[in-house]
C-alpha positions in Angstrom: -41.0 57.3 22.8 -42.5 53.6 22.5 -40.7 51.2 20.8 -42.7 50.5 17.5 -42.8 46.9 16.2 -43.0 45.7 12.3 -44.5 43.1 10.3 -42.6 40.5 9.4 -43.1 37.8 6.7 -44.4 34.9 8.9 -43.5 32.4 6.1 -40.6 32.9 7.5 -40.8 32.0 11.0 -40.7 28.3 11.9 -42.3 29.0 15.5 -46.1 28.9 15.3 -46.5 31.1 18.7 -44.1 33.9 16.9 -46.2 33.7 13.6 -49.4 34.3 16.2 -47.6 37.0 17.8 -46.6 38.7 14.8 -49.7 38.6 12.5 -52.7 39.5 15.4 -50.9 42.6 16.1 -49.9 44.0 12.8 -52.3 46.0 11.5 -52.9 45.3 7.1 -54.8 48.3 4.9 -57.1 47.4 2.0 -57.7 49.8 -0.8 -57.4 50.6 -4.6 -54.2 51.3 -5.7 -56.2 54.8 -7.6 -58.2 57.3 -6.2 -59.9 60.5 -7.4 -58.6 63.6 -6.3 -62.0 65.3 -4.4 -63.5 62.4 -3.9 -64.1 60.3 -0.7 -61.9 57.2 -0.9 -62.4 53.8 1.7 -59.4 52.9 3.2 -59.6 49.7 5.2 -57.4 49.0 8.1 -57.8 45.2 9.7 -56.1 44.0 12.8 -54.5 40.6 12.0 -54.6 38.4 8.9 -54.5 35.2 9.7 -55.0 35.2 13.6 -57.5 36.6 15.8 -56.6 39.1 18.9 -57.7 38.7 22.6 -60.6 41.2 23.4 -59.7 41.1 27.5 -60.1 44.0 29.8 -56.6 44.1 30.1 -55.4 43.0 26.5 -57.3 44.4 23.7 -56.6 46.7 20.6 -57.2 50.5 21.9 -56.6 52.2 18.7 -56.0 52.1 15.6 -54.8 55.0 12.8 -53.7 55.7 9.6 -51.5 58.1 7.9 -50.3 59.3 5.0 -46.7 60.1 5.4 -46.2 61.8 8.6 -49.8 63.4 8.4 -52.6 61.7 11.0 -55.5 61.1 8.6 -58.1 59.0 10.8 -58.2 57.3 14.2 -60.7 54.9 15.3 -60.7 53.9 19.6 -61.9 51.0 20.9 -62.9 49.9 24.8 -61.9 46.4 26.1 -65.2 44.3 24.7 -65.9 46.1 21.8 -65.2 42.6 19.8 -67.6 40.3 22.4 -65.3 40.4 25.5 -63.4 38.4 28.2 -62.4 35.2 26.9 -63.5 36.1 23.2 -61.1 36.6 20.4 -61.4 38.8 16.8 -60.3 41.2 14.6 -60.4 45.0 15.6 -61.3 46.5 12.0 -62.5 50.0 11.1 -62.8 51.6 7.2 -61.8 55.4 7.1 -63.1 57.7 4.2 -60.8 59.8 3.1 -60.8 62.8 0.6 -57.5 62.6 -1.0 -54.9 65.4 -2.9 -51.8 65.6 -4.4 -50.3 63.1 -6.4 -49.6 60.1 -4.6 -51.0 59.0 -1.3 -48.2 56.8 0.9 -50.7 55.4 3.5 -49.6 53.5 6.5 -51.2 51.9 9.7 -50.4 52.0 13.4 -52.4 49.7 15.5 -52.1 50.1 20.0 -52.1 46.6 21.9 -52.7 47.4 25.5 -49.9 44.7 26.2 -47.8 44.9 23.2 -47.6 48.3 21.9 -47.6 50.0 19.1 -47.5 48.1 15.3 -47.1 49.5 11.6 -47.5 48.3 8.7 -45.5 48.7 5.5 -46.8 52.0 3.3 -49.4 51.2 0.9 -49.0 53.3 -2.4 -51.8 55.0 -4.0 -51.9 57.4 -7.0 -54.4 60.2 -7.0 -55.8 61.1 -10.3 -57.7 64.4 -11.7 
């Protein structure tokens, strides 16, 4: 089982390397806090907030997927140079539609570094309406 890492407020970090570290790993959803029960939905999932990941052939972001609870809703793969390649530096990003149900949706985000494993966010809470 890999060891999976967690966000942490960087405010509080006084190192500015760990802040780096920290932030262009973690992956951070957008999306309305409502959605209509049926209806497609746009989930955004962004690698990073305030820094940029490497895109080298042996240090990119390989995946990244979102869940609600324990249930795999979407997963979007990328290759080493999908965000302009060796030496270049950005911010893997993919937006999912999905159709939700139920009552609530508790969405949360994995992101895979080829060099420093696997990173989730904290669960985003969404009520589904009628």
């Amino acid at each position: 089982m890999p060891k999976i890492n967690r966000y942490v407020d960087i405010s509080t970090v006084d190192r500015e390397a760990k802040k780096d570290y920290i932030d262009r790993h973690s992956p951070f959803i957008t999306c309305a806090a409502t959605a209509k029960a049926g209806q497609k939905f746009s989930v955004t999932v962004r690698v990073g907030k305030e820094y940029t990941h490497p895109d080298d052939n042996d240090h990119y972001i390989k995946s990244i997927s979102l869940y609600n609870r324990e249930t795999l809703l979407a997963e979007a793969n990328f290759t080493a140079g999908a965000l302009g390649g060796q030496g270049q530096k950005g911010q893997a990003e993919v937006t999912f539609q999905i159709v939700p149900a139920g009552k609530k949706l508790e969405l949360t985000a994995m992101s895979y570094c080829t060099k420093h494993g696997l990173w989730e966010c904290d669960p985003v809470e969404v009520t589904v309406e009628e």
